[in-house]
N, C-alpha and C positions, 0 to 999 in steps of 0.2 A: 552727278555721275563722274566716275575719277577715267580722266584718258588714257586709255592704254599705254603702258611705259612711265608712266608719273607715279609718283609716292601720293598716296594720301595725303592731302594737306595737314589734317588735323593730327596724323603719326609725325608728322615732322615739325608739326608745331607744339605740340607737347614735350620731343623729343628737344626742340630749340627753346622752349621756355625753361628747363632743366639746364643748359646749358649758361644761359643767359643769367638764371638766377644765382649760377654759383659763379661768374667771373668778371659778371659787371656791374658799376658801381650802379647806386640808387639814380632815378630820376631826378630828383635835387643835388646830387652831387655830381652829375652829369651836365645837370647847367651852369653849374657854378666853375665847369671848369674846360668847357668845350667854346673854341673861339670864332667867332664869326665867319663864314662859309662864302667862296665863290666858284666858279665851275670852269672848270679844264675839258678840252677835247684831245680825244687818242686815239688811234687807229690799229688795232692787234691783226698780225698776220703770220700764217703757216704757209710754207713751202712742201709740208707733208702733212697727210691725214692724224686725225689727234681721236682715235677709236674711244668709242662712249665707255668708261673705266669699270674696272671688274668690280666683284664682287669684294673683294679683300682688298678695297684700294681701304689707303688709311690718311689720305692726306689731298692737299689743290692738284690738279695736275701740269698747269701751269706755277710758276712761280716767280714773281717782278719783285725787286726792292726797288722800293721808294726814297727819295734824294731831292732834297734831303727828309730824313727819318722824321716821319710824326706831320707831313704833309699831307696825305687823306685824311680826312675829319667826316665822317658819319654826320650825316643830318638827324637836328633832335626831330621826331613828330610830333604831332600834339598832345599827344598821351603823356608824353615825356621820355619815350623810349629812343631808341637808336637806331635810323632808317640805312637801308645801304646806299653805299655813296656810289655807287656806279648805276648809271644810267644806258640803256643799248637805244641806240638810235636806229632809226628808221631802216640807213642804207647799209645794214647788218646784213649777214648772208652768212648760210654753208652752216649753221646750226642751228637749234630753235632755243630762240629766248628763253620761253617760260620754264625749260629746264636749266639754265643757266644759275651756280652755286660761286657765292663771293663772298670770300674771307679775309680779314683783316687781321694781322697782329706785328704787335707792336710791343717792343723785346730791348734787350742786350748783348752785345756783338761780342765775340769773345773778347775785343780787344778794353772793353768796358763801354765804346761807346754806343749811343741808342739807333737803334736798326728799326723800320716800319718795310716789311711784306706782304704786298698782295698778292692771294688766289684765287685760279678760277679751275673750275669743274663743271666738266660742260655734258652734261648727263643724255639722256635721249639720242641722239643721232650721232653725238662726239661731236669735234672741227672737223669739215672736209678739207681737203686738199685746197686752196683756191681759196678757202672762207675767210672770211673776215669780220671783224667784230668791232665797231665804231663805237663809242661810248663817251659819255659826260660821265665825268667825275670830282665828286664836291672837294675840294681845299680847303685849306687854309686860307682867306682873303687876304692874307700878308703877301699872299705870294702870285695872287691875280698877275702880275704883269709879268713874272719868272716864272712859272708852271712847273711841279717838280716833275723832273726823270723816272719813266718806268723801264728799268731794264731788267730784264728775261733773262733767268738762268734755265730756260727751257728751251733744249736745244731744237730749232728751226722755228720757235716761236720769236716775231719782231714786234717791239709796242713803240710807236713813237705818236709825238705830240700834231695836233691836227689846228685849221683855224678854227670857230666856231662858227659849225654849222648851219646853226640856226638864224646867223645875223642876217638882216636885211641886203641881200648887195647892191651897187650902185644899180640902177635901173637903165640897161641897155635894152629896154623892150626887147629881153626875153623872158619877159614873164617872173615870178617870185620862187624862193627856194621853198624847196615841203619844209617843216623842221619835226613834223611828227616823230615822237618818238616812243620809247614799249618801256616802263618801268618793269624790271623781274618780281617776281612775287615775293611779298614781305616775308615768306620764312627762309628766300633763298640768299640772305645774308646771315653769315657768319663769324663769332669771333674765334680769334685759332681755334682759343685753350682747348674748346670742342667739338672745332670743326672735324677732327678725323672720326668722334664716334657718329655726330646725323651724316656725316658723308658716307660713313660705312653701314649705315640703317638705313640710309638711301638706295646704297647699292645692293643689299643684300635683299630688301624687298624687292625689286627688281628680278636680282637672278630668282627666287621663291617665285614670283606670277612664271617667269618662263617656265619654269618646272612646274608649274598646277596648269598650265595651258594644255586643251585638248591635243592627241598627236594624231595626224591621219592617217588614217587607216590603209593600209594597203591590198 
């Protein structure tokens, strides 16, 4: 049964394997050139509401460059495909995970040199006011002890860097941290080249169910 407000999985994953198929490289050539992984914690926060995106969005609605460029690295799965690298943690609030859309691309700057941006599209409820969104996100293991820079060109959006939450702390008998955390659903990562069409087949199903939705009667 599909949740009210949610895309069909299988339209989005049809729609993301089309997408996938024409921009990224094979699973052998993926591991031949993807470099060992460790994990950064970040803390994203809005000073203002971030309303669930229209119909004709065409693009993240957040948008961070990454610093330096080519520091997020996707985890292989075992298929041999390309998992999203961002992780929502537990003490997440003010949006619902399982709508949450992450894209990755990784470019050329006008200046020539190489630029890596992350987006996020935060579907169902939007960011409220207040909300927050804690998150693991995989690297590059060269850079475990330097953690790259996520900076926002989205105005009242802040991301900065967090400890990691999950570590054990010293034991002052109060008790152990939670570290549970909510992976987002494996279609809801994306790479740019196509992220604006499922992002915009995402949202245009949507406005479609509101408009087939019974109206009451008066």
């Amino acid at each position: 049964m599909t949740r009210p407000g949610s895309t069909p999985s299988t339209t989005l994953a049809a729609a993301l394997a089309l997408v996938l198929g024409a921009c990224c490289s094979s699973p052998a050539q993926a591991d031949a050139i993807t470099p060992s992984t460790a994990t950064a914690y970040y803390k994203l926060t809005t000073d203002s509401s971030l309303a669930a995106p229209a119909s004709n969005i065409d693009g993240p609605q957040v948008v961070a460059a990454v610093t330096p460029a080519g520091a997020v690295v996707p985890p292989t799965n075992a298929d041999g495909s390309q998992g999203s690298p961002l992780t929502v943690l537990s003490s997440s609030h003010g949006f619902d995970p399982s709508q949450l859309v992450v894209a990755l691309k990784d470019a050329t700057a006008s200046d020539g040199s190489p630029e890596q941006l992350l987006g996020l599209v935060f579907f169902g409820q939007g960011l409220q006011a207040g909300g927050e969104l804690d998150f693991a996100l995989s690297i590059d293991s060269a850079l475990a002890s330097n953690p790259p820079q996520l900076v926002s060109s989205t105005p009242g959006i802040t991301i900065s860097a967090i400890p990691d939450p999950t570590s054990t702390p010293t034991d002052t008998g109060g008790g152990s941290t939670d570290g549970e955390t909510n992976v987002p659903e494996p279609v809801a990562f994306l790479f740019w080249a196509g992220a604006a069409g499922v992002i915009g087949l995402r949202a245009r199903n949507r406005a479609g169910r509101r408009r087939a939705a019974p109206q009451p009667t008066t």
